[in-house]
Every structure is written in structure tokens, then in C-alpha cells.
Steps between C-alpha positions, in 0.01 A plus 500: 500500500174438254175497732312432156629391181321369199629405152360432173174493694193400244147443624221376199127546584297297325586321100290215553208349241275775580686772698757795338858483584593812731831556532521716864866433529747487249902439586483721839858530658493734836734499804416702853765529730508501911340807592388642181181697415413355162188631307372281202224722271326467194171590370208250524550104364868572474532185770618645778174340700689138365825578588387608870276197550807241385716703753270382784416152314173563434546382094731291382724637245506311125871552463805674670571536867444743807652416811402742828789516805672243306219216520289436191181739480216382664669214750409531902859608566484845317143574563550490829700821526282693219214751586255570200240834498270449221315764325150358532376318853209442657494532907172307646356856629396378822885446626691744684840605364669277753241215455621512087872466593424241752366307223753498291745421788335243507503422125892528485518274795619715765499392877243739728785683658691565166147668367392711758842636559542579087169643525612749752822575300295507132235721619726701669724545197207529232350846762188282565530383882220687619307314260577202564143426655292699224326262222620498196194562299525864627822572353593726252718379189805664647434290839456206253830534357686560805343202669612314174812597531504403879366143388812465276725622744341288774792163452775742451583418208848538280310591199190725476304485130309805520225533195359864543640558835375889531179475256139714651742628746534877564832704440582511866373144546808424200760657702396272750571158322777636330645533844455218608614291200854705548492399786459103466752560222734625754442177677624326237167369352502509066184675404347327161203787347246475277381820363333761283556833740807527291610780751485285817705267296751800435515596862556185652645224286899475409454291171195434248444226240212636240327214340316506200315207337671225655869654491715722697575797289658699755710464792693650719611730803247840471795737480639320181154420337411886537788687427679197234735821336660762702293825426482838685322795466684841475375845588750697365532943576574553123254531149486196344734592197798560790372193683508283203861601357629396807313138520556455115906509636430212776425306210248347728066396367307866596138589449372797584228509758228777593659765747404813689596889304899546538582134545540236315403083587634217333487111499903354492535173430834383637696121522575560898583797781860532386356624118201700694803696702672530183189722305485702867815607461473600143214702574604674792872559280292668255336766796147318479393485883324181578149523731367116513622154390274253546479098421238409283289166608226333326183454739404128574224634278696570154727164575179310527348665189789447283529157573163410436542742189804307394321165545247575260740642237727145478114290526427766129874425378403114568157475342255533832288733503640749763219515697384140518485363826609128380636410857211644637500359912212277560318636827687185763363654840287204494736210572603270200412165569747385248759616671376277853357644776583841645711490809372653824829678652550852331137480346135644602302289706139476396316741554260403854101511412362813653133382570562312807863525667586248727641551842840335397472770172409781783731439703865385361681440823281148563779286436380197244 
């Protein structure tokens, strides 16, 4: 089953009598399954800020569709069963970390005995029970982050959209999360991130979509997107003139690689495991002992890279200027009028005025 799918999904900023047209999306076709870890990247303006925002109906898209647990993005139904962690929120400073939850329990329309009993659980599962009673303005960025996370866990959601889930937080502190996103994802919940820590990305998410300008360039499970052509690397107890009389009769792709005195490395490019068996055996026929084979990935790192690499290539081939950023991503953190007002479930409440609290903004558990 699809928890989110979009297709042909355009959204235009802009292209009126006085403004630039901005295309942010351009034809974006994505589908998440049940349970899935899916990581969407791309370097700045490349629109995955749009794409997120249509997910949870905060802008309306110009053309195509996205539809979220099988209800059109943005309607009551699927919202209700999505948690959101953004990367930039404001806690009123004064509130304790149970005080900010209990506010947006509130917010999401939650009976009392729902919220305080989530509470418990989130705060619980996010490591930050014994401080629940602490204020929030003395919190670190890593206790910022964890209490975001526990605000977007706090419905129990279906579908978490994490954007920087493990950013200003320490290696230790990333273990942590990671944790406990395996372990909502072993729940059953589809995780939906938003990153640049291209290595969290790596260690957590099954599939990635790269976008670039408006359009996804890349997608795909990690294992295929990294390692596209079967390659190995061979450390071979031979010179390399022995070494490469035997590969040269495999009549499979070699290079040779750097390797320590006496032995001899190389890079085999093969079509599958039955032709990788097949060079073995001709080596070892020809008295060559073998010490390592080894499958050669791509890092998250080089994938990304490339693609972005590749992008700019077919732009030159097509008469852009490769690095022109013509679908540069208008900054839309400040809601879009345009596009109606923004809806309250799922989003950041404003921000309470600091200078004099009142005693229902002290104290959360008056009821209203």
C-alpha cells in the first residue's frame, strides 16, 4: 500500500504583472510504501521545502496530485494520523516541556486524558521524562530536537515527516533518535525525511528520491542507487602481470587498484554472482591464492554528487547555464496567503508573548 503518492506534481510561485515565475516543482512523481523509511535530499531551492509543505496541505499545488493514506493531501482525514518535526520552532521559553506538549494536545484536539497519557508515553520514548517539569528556555538544541520529535510523535501518528531530525545533536545523542525511529518503524509507522546529514540519511532510510531544480533525478532503493553495476574489489597473492593474465581470461572489465608489496588489488566489474564465481575459479585454476573480495558501494555522498553533477551537464547540453539557479525556491516559511489560510492541525502554534504570561499560558492543565 502507498502512504504517499504524488504525480506530475507542479507548484508555480509567482508570474504575475510584477512578480517572477518560480518554478519549485516541476512534474514530481514519488510513491512511499507502508512502513518505509524514505529520505528526499537535494541541495538548497531544489523544492523539497514545497513538496513537504503540499504533503501536509500547507500550499496548494498548481498542477498534479498527492494523496497521503489514500485521502487527498491536506484534507482532515489524513492529517489526522500525520506527525510533522520541523527544522526551525520557536517554544515560548517560559513553558515546561510538558506544558509545550500540552499545548499542542490541545492544538490537535485531543481530549485531557488522551494528552497526559501520550505525554507520559512521548517523553518516555524521546529519554526526556525527568524533564518533563524543566522550562524549555533552558534546553539545549539536542533537548530541542528531542522534544520536537516528542511533539510529532505526541497523536501517534502513521506518518512522521522528519526535516533535520538529528541536526545540533551530538554523536551519541544520534544513536539515540536513530533508535528510536527503528523502532516506530518497527511499529509499522512510514518515516518521510528531509535532509542534508547525507549519512543519517544512509543509516536509516530504505529508499531516496534526489531532487534537483524542480525534478526528481534520482530514485530508488539505497542498495541499487549506490552500487547500480556489480563491482568487487580483489586482493589477489600474485604480481600484477600473473594476476592480470588470469583476469584478461575471465574476459570480465578489470582495473588495477593500489595494493600492499607481494599482492596485487583489482576492481572486477561483473554482470551478476554466477560470472563473479566464474573469474574465482579461473584464478584460483591458475594457482593465484585469493586474500579479500569485497563489494564496491558508492557513499550516499558520491550518488548525491553525481546526480547533481549530471544535472548540470544535461542543463549545458540544453542551453542553461549549469549553474543557474532558475527554479530557485522562494523562502515559503511564511504562509502564502494565496494559497488560503494555513491550517492549525500538524502546524506551529504562535509563538505565546513572553513579557507577561498568563496564568492559563503558565499553567496548561486549566481546562478552557
Amino acid at each position: 500500500m502507498n502512504v504517499i503518492q504524488t504525480l506530475g506534481l507542479s507548484k508555480t510561485y509567482g508570474g504575475g504583472t510584477f512578480g517572477s515565475r518560480v518554478d519549485a516543482l516541476r512534474g514530481v512523481s514519488i510513491d512511499v510504501g507502508a512502513g518505509e523509511a524514505f529520505g528526499l535530499l537535494g541541495p538548497n531551492g531544489a523544492g523539497k521545502t514545497t513538496l513537504v509543505k503540499i504533503l501536509l496541505g500547507l500550499v496548494h499545488p498548481s498542477d498534479g496530485s498527492a494523496m497521503l493514506l489514500g485521502e487527498p493531501a491536506g484534507s482532515p482525514t489524513s492529517r489526522s494520523h500525520v506527525g510533522y518535526m520541523p527544522e526551525r520552532r520557536e517554544y515560548p521559553d517560559f513553558l515546561t516541556a510538558a506544558q509545550v506538549l500540552e499545548l499542542f494536545g490541545r492544538l490537535l484536539g485531543m481530549d485531557k486524558g488522551a494528552r497526559s497519557r501520550r505525554i507520559d508515553i512521548v517523553l518516555e520514548e524521546v529519554e526526556m521524562s525527568s524533564w518533563r517539569n524543566h522550562r524549555v528556555g533552558g534546553f539545549s538544541k539536542g533537548m530541542q530536537q528531542r522534544l520536537a520529535l516528542a511533539q510529532a510523535l505526541l497523536p501517534d501518528p502513521q506518518v512522521l515527516f522528519l526535516d533535520e531530525p538529528t541536526e545540533g545533536i551530538d554523536p551519541l545523542g544520534r544513536v539515540s533518535i536513530r533508535g528510536i525511529l527503528r523502532r516506530n518503524l518497527e511499529k509499522g509507522k512510514t518515516l518521510f525525511v528531509n535532509s542534508h546529514m547525507l549519512g543519517e540519511v544512509e543509516l536509516l532510510c530504505d529508499r531516496v528520491a534526489i531532487l534537483v531544480k524542480g525534478q526528481v533525478r534520482r530514485e530508488g532503493p539505497l542498495s541499487s542507487l549506490q552500487a547500480p553495476n556489480p563491482e568487487y574489489r580483489l586482493v589477489l597473492a600474485a604480481s600484477d602481470e600473473e594476476a592480470r593474465s588470469a583476469l584478461a581470461a575471465s574476459g570480465d572489465e578489470h582495473e588495477a587498484l593500489p595494493a600492499p608489496p607481494g599482492r596485487s588489488a583489482w576492481r572486477l566489474s561483473v554482470n551478476d554472482r554466477s560470472e563473479l564465481n566464474a573469474a574465482l575459479d579461473r584464478v584460483r585454476q591458475v594457482g593465484i591464492e585469493i586474500e579479500e573480495v569485497q563489494r564496491v558501494r558508492a557513499s550516499l555522498e558520491d550518488v548525491f554528487v553525481q546526480t547533481i553533477s549530471d544535472a548540470s551537464s544535461e542543463d549545458s547540453e540544453a542551453g542553461l547555464p549549469g549553474g543557474a539557479r532558475l527554479d530557485q525556491e522562494p523562502d515559503t516559511d511564511a504562509p502564502n496567503m494565496a494559497d488560503g489560510p494555513t491550517p492549525t492541525s500538524g502546524a506551529e502554534p504562535t509563538p505565546v508573548s513572553h513579557s507577561k504570561p498568563t496564568p492559563a499560558q503558565t499553567n496548561p492543565e486549566a481546562e478552557s
